[in-house]
PDB file with SEQRES, HELIX, SHEET and CRYST1 records, atoms N, CA, C and O in Angstrom:
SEQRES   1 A   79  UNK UNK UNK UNK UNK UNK UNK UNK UNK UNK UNK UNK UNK          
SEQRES   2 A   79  UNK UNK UNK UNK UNK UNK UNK UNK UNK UNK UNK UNK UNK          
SEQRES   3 A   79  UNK UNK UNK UNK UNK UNK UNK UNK UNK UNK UNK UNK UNK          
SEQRES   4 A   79  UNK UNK UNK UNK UNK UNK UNK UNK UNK UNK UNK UNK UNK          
SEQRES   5 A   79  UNK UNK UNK UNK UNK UNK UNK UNK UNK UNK UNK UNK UNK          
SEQRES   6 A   79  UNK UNK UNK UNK UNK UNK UNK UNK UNK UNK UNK UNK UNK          
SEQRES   7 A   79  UNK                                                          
HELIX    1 AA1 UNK A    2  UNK A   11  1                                  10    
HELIX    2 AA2 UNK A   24  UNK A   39  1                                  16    
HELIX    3 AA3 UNK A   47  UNK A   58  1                                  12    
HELIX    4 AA4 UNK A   60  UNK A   78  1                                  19    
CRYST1    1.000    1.000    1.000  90.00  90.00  90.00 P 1           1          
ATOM      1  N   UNK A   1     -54.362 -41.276 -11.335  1.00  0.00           N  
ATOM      2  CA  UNK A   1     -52.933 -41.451 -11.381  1.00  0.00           C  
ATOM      3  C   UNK A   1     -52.235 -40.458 -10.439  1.00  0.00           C  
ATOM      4  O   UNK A   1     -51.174 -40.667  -9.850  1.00  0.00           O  
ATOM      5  N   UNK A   2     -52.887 -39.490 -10.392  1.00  0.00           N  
ATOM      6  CA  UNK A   2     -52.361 -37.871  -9.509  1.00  0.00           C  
ATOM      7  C   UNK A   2     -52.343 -38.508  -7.992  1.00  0.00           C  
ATOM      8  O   UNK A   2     -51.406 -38.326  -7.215  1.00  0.00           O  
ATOM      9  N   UNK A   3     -53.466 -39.250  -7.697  1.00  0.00           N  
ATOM     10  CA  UNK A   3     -53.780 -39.682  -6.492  1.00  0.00           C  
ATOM     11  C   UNK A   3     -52.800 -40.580  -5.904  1.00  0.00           C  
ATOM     12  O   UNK A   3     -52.118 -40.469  -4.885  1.00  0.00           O  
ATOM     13  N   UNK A   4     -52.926 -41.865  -7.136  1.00  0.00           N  
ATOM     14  CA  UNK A   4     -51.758 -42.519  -6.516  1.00  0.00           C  
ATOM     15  C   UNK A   4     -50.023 -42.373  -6.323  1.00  0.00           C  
ATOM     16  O   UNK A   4     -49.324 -42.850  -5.429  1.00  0.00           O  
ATOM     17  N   UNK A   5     -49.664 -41.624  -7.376  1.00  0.00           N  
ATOM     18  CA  UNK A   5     -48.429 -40.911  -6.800  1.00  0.00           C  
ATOM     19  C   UNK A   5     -48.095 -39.949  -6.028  1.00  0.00           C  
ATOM     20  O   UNK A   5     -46.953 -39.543  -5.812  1.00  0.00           O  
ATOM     21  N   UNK A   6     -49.223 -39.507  -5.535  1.00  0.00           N  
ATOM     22  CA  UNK A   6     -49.592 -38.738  -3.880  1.00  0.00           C  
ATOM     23  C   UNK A   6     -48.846 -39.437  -2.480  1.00  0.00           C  
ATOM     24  O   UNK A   6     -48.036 -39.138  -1.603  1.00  0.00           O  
ATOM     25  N   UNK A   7     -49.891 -40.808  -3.009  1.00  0.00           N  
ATOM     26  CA  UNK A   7     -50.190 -41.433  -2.154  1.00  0.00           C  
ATOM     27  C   UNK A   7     -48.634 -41.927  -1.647  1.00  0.00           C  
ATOM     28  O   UNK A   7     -48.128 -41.673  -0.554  1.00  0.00           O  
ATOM     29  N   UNK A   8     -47.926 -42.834  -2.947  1.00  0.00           N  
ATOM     30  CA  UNK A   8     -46.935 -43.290  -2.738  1.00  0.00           C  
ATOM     31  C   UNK A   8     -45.729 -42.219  -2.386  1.00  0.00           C  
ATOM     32  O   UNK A   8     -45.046 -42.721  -1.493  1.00  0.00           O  
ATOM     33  N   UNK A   9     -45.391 -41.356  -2.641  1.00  0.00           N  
ATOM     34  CA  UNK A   9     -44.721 -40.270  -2.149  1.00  0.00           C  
ATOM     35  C   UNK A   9     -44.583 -39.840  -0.716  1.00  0.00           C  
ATOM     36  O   UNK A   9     -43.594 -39.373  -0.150  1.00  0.00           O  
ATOM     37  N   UNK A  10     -45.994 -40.140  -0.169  1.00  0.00           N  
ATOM     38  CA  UNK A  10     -46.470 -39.790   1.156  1.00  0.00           C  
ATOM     39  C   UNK A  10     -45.902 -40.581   1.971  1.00  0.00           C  
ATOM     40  O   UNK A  10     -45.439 -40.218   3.052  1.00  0.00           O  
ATOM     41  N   UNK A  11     -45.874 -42.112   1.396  1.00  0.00           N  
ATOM     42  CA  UNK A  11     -45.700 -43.035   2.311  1.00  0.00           C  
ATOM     43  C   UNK A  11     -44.441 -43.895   2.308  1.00  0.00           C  
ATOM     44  O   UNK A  11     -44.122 -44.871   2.986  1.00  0.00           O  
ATOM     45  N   UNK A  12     -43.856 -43.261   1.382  1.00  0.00           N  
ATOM     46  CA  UNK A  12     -41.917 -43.670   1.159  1.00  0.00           C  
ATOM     47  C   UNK A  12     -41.414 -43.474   2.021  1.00  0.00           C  
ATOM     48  O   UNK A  12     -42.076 -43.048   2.967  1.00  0.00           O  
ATOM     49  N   UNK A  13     -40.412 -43.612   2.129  1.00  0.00           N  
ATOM     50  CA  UNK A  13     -39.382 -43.599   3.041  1.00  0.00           C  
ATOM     51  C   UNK A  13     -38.894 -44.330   4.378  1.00  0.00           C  
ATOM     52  O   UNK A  13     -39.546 -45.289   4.791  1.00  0.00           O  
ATOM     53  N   UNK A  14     -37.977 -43.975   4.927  1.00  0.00           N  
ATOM     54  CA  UNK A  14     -37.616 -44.665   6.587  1.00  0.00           C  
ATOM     55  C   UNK A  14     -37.959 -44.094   7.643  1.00  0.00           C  
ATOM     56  O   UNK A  14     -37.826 -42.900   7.912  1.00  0.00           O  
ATOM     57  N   UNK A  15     -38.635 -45.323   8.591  1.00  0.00           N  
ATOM     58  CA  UNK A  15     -39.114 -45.105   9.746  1.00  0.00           C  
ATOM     59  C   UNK A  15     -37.902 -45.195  10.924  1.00  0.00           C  
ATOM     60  O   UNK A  15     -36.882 -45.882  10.992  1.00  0.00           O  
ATOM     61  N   UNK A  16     -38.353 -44.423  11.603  1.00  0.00           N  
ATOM     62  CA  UNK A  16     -37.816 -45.117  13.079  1.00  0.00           C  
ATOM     63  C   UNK A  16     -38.343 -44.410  14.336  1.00  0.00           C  
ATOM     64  O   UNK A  16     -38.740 -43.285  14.638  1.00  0.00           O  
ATOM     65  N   UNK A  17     -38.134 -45.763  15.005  1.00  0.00           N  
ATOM     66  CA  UNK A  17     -38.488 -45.570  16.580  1.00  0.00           C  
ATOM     67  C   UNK A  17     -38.156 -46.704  17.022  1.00  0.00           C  
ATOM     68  O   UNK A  17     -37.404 -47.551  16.540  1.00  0.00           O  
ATOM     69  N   UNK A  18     -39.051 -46.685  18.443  1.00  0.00           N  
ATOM     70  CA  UNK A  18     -38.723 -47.869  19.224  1.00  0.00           C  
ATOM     71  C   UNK A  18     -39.318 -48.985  18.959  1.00  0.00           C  
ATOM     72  O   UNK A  18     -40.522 -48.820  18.761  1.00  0.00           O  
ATOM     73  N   UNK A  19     -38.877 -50.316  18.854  1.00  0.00           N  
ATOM     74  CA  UNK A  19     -39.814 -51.484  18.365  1.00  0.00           C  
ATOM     75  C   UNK A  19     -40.933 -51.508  19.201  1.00  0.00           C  
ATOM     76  O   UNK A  19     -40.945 -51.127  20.371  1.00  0.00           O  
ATOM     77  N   UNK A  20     -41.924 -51.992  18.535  1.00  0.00           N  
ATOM     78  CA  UNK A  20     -43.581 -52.217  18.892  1.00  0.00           C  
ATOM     79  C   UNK A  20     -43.725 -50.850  19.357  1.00  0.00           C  
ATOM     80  O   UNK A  20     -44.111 -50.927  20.524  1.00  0.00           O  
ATOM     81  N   UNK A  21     -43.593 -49.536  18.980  1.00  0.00           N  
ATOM     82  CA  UNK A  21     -44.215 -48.514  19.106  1.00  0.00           C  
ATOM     83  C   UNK A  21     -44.494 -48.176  18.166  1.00  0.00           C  
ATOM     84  O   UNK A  21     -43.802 -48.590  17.236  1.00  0.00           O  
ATOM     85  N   UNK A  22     -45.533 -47.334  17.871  1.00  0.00           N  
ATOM     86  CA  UNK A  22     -46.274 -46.334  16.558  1.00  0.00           C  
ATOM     87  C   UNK A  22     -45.410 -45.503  15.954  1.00  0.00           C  
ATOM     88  O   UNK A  22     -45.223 -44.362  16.374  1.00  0.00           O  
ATOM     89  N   UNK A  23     -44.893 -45.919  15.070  1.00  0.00           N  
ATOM     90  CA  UNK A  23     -44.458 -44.650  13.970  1.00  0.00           C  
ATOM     91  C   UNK A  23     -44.503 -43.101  14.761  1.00  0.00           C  
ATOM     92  O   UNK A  23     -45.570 -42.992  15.364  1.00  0.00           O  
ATOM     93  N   UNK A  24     -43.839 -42.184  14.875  1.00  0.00           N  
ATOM     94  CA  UNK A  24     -44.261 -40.699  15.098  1.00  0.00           C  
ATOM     95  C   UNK A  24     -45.221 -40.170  13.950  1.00  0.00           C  
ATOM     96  O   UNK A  24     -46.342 -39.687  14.107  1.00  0.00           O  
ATOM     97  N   UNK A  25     -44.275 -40.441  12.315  1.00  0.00           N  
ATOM     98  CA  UNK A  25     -45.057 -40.412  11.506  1.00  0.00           C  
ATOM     99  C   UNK A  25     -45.862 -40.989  11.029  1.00  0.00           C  
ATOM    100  O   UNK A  25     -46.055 -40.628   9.869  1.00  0.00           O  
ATOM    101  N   UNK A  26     -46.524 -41.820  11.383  1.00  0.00           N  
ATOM    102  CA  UNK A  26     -47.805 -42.373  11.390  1.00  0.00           C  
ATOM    103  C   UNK A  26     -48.778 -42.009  12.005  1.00  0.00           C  
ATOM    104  O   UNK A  26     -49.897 -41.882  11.508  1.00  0.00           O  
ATOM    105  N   UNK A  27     -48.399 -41.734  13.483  1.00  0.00           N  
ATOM    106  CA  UNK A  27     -49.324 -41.005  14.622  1.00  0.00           C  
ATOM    107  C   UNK A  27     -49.830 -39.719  13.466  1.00  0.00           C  
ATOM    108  O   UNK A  27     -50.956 -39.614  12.980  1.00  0.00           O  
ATOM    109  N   UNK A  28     -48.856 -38.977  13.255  1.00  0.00           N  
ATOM    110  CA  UNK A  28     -48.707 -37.535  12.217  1.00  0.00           C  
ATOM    111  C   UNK A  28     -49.901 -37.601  11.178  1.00  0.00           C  
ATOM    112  O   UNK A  28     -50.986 -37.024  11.100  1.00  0.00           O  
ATOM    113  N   UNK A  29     -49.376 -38.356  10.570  1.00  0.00           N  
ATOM    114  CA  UNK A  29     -50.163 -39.474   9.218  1.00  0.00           C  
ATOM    115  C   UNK A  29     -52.066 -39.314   9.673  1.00  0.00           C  
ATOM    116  O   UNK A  29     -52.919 -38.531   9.255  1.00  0.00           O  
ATOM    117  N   UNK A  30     -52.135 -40.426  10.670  1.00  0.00           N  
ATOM    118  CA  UNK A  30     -53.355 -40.565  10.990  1.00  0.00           C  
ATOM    119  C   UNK A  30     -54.076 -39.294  11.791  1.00  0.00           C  
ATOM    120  O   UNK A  30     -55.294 -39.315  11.966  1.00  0.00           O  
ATOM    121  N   UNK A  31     -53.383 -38.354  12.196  1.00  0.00           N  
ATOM    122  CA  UNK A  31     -53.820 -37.266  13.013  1.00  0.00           C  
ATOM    123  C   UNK A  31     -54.421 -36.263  11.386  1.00  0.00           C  
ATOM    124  O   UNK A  31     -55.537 -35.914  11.000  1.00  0.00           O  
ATOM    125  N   UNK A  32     -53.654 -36.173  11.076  1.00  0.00           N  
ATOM    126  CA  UNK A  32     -53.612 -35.138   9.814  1.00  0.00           C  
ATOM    127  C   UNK A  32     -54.393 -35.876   8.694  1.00  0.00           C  
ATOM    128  O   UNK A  32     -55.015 -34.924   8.222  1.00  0.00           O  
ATOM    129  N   UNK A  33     -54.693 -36.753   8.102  1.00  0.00           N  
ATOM    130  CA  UNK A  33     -55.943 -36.960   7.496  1.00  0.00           C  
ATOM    131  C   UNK A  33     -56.824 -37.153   7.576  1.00  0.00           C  
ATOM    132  O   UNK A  33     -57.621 -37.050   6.644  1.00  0.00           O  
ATOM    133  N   UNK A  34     -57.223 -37.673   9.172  1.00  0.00           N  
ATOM    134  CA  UNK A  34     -58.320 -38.317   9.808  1.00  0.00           C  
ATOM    135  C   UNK A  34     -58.910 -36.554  10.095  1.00  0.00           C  
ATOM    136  O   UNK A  34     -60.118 -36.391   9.928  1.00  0.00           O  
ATOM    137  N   UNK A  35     -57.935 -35.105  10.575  1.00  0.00           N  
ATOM    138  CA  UNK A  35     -58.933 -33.962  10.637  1.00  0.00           C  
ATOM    139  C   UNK A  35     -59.404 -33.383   8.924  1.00  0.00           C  
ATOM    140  O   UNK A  35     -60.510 -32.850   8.828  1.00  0.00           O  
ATOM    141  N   UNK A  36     -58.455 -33.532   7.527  1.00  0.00           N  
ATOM    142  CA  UNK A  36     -58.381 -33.339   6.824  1.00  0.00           C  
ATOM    143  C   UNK A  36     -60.453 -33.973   6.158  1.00  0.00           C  
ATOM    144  O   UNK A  36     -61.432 -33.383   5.702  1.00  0.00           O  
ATOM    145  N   UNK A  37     -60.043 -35.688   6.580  1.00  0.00           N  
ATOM    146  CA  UNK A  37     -61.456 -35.804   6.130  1.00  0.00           C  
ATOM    147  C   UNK A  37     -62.773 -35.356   7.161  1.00  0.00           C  
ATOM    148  O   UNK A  37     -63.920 -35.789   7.043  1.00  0.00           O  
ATOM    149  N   UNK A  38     -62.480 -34.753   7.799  1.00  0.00           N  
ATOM    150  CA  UNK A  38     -63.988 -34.074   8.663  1.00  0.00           C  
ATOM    151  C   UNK A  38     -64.257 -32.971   8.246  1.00  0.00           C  
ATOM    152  O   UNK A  38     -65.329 -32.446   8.545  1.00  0.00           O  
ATOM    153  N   UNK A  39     -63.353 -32.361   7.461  1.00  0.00           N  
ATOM    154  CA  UNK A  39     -63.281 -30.844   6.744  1.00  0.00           C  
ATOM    155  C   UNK A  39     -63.766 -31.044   5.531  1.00  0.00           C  
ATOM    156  O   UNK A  39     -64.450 -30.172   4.996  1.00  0.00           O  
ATOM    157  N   UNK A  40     -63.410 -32.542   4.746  1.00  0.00           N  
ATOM    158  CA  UNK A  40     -63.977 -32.803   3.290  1.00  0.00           C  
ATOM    159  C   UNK A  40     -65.089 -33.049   2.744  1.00  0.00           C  
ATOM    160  O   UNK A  40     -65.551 -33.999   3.377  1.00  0.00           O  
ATOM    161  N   UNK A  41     -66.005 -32.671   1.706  1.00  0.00           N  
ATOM    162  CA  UNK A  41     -67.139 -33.281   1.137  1.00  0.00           C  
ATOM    163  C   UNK A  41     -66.996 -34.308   0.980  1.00  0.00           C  
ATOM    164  O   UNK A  41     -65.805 -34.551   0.784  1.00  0.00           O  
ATOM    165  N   UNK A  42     -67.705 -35.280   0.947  1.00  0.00           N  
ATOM    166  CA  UNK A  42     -67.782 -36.782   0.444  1.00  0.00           C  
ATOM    167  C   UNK A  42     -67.942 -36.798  -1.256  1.00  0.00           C  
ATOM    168  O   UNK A  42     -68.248 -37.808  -1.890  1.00  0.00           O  
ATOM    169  N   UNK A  43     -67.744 -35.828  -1.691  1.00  0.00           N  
ATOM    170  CA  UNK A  43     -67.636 -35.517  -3.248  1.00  0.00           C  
ATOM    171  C   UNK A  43     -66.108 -34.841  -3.549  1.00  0.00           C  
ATOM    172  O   UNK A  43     -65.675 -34.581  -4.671  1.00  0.00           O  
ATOM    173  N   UNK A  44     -65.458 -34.640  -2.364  1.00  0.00           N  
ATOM    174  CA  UNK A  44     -64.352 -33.907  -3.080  1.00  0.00           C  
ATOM    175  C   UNK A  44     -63.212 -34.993  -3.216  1.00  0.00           C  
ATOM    176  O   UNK A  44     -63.029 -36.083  -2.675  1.00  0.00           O  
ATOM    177  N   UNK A  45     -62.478 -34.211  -4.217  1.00  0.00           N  
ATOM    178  CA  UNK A  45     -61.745 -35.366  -5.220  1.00  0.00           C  
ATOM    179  C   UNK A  45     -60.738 -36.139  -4.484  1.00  0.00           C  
ATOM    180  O   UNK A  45     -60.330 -37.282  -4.694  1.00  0.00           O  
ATOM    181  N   UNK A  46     -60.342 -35.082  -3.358  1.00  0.00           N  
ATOM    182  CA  UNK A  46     -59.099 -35.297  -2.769  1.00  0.00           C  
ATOM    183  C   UNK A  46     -59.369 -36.080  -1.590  1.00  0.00           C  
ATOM    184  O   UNK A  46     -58.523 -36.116  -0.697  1.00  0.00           O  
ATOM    185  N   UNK A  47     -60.578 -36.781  -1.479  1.00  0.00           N  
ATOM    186  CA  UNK A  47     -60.938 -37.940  -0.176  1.00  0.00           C  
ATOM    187  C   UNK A  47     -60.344 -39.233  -0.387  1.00  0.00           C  
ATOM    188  O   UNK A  47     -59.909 -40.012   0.460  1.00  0.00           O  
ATOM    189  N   UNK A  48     -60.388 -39.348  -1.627  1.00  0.00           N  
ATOM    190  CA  UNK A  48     -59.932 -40.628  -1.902  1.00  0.00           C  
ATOM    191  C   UNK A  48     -58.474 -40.619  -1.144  1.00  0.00           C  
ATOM    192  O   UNK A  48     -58.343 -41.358  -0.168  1.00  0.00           O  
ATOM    193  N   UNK A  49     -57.534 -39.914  -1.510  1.00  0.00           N  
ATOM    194  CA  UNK A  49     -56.016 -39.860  -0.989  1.00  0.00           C  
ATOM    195  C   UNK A  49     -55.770 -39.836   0.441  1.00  0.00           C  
ATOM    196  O   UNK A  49     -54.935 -40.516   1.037  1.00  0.00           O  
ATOM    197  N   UNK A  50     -56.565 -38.998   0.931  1.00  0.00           N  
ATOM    198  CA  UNK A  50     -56.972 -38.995   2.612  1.00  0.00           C  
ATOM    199  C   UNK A  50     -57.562 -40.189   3.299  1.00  0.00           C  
ATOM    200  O   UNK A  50     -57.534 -40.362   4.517  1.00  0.00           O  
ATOM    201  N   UNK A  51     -58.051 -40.926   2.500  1.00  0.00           N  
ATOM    202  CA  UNK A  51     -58.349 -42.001   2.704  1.00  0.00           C  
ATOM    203  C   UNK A  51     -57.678 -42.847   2.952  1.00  0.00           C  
ATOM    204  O   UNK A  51     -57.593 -43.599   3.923  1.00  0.00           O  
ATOM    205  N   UNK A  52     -57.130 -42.743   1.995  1.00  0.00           N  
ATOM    206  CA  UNK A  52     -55.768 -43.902   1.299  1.00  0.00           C  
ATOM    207  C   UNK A  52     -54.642 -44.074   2.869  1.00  0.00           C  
ATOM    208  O   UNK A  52     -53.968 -44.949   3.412  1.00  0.00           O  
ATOM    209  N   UNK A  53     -55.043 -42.466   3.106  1.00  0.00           N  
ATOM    210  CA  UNK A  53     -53.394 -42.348   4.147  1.00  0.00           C  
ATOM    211  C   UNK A  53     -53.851 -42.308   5.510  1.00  0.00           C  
ATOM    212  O   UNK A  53     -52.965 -42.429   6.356  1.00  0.00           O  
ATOM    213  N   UNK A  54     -54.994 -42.170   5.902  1.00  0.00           N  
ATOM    214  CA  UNK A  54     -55.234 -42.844   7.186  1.00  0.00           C  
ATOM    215  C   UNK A  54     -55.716 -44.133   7.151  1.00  0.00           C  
ATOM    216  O   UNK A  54     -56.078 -44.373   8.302  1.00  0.00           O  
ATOM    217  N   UNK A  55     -55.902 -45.023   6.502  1.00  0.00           N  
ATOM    218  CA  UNK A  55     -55.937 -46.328   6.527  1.00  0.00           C  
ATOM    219  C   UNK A  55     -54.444 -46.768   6.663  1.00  0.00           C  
ATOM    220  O   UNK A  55     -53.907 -47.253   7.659  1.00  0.00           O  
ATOM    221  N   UNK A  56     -53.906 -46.501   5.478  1.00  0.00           N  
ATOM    222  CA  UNK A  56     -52.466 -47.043   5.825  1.00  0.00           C  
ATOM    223  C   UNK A  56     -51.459 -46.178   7.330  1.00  0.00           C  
ATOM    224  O   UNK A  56     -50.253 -46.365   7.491  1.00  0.00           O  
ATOM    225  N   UNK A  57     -51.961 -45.654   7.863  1.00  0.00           N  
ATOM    226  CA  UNK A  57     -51.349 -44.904   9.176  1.00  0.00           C  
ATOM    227  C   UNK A  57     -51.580 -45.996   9.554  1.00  0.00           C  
ATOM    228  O   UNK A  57     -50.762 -46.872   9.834  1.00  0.00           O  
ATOM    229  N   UNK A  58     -53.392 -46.065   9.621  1.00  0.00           N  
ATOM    230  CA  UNK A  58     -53.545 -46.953  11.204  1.00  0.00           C  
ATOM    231  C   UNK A  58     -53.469 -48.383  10.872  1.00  0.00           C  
ATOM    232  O   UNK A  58     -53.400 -49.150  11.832  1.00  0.00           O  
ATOM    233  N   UNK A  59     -53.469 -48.889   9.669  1.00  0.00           N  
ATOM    234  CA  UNK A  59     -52.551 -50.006   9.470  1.00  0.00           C  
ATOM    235  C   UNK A  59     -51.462 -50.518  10.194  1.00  0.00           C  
ATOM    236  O   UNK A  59     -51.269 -51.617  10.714  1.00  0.00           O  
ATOM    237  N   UNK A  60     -50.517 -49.077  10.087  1.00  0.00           N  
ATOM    238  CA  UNK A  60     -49.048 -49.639  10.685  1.00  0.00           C  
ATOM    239  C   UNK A  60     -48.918 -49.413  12.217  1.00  0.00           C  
ATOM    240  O   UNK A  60     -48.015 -49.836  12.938  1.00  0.00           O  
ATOM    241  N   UNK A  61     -49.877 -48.746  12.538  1.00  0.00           N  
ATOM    242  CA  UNK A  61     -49.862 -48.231  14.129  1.00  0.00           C  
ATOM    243  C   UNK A  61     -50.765 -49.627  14.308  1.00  0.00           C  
ATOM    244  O   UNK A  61     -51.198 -49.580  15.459  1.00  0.00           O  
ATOM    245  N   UNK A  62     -51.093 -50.484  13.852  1.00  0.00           N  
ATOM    246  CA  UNK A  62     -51.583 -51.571  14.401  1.00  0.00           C  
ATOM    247  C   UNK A  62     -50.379 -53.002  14.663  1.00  0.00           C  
ATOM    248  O   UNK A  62     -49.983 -53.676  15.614  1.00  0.00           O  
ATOM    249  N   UNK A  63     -50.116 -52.905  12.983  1.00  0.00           N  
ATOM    250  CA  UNK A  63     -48.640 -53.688  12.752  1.00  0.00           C  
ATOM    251  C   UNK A  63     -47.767 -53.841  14.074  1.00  0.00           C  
ATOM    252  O   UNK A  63     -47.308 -54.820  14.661  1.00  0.00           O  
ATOM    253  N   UNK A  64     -47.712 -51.950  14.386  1.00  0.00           N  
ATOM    254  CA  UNK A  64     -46.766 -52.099  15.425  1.00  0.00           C  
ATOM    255  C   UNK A  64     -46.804 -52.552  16.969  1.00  0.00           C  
ATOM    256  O   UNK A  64     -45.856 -52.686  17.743  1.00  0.00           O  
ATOM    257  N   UNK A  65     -48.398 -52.779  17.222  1.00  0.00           N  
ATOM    258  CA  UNK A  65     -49.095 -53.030  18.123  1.00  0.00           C  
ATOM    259  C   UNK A  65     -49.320 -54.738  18.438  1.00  0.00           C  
ATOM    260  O   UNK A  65     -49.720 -55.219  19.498  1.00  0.00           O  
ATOM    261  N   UNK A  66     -48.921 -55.512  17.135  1.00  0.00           N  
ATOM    262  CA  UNK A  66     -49.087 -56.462  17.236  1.00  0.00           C  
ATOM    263  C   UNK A  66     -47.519 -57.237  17.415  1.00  0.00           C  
ATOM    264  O   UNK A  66     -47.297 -58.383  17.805  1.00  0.00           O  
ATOM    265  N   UNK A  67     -46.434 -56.063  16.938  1.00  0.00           N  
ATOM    266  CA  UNK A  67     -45.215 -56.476  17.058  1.00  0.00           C  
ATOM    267  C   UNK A  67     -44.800 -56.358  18.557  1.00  0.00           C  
ATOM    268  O   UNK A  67     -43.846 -57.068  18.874  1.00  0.00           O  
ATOM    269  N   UNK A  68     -45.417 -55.492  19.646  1.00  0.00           N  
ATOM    270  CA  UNK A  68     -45.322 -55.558  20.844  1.00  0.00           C  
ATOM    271  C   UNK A  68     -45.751 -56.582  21.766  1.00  0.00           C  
ATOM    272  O   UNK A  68     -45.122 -56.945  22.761  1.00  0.00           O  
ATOM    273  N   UNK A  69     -46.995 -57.074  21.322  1.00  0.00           N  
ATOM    274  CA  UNK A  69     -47.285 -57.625  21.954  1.00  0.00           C  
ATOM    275  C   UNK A  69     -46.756 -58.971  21.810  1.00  0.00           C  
ATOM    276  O   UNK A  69     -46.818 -59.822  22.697  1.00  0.00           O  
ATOM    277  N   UNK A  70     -46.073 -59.189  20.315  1.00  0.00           N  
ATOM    278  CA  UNK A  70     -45.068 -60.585  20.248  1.00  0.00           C  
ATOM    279  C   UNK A  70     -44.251 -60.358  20.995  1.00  0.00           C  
ATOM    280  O   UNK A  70     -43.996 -61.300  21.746  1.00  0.00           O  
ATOM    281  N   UNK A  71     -43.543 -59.243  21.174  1.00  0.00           N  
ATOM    282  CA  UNK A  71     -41.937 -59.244  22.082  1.00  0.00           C  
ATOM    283  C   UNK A  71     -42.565 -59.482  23.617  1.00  0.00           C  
ATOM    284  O   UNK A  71     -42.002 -60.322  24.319  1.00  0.00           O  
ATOM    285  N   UNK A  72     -43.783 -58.721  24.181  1.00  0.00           N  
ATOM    286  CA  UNK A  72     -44.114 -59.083  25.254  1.00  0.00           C  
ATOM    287  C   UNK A  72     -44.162 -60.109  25.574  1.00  0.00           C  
ATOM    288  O   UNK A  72     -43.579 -60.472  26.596  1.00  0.00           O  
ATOM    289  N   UNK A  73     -45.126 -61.235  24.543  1.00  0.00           N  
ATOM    290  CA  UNK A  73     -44.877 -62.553  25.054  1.00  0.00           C  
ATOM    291  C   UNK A  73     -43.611 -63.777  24.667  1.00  0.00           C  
ATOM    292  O   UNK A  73     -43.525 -64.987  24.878  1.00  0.00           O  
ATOM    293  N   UNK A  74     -42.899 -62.961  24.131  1.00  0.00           N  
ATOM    294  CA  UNK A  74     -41.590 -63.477  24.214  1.00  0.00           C  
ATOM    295  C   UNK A  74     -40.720 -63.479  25.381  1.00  0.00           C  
ATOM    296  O   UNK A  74     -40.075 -64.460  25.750  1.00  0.00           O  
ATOM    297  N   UNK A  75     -40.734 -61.891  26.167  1.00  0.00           N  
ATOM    298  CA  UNK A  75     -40.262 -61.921  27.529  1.00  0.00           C  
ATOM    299  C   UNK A  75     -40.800 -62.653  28.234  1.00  0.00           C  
ATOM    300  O   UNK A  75     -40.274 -63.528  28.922  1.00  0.00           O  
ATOM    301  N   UNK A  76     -41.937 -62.379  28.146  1.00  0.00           N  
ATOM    302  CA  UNK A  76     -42.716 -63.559  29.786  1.00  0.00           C  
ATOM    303  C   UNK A  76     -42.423 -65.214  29.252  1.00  0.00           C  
ATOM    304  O   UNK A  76     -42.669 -66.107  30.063  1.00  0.00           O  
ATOM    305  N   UNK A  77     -41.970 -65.531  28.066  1.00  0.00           N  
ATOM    306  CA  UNK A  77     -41.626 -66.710  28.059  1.00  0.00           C  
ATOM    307  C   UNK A  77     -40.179 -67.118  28.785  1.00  0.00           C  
ATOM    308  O   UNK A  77     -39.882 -68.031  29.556  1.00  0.00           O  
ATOM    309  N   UNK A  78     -39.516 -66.173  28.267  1.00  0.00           N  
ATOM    310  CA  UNK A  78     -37.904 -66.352  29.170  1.00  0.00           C  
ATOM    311  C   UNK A  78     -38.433 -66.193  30.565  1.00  0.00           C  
ATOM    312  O   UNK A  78     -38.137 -67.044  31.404  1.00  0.00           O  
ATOM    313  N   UNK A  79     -39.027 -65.395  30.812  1.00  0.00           N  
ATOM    314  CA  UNK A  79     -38.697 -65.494  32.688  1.00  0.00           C  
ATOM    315  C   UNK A  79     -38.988 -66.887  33.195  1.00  0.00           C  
ATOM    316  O   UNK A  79     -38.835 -67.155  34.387  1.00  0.00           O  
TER     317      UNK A  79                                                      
END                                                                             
């Protein structure tokens, strides 16, 4: 239960940037748990949550990757 209201806490709030770019805090997100779990035992308690939050980073740094590449081919349709 500790974990998941970690988790959700972590990942509240409002984003912004430029459309079809990566979150800053996400970049943040995935930088900072992805070194967090190279430091962790695969027994320690707190992997699970680190887990939790670089998956969902690079989730949305994908999201946003796929939202670019719609607007891209939206422009090359107008020209």
């Amino acid at each position: 239960m500790l974990t998941s209201s970690l988790y959700a806490a972590t990942i509240s709030g409002s984003r912004s940037g430029a459309p079809g770019e990566p979150f800053k805090e996400d970049l943040e997100m995935e930088r900072i748990a992805g070194a967090r779990l190279k430091e962790l035992s695969r027994f320690d308690p707190s992997r699970t949550l680190y887990t939790w939050l670089l998956s969902h980073a690079q989730e949305s740094i994908k999201r946003q990757a796929v939202e670019k590449r719609a607007m891209d081919d939206m422009d090359a349709d107008l020209l």
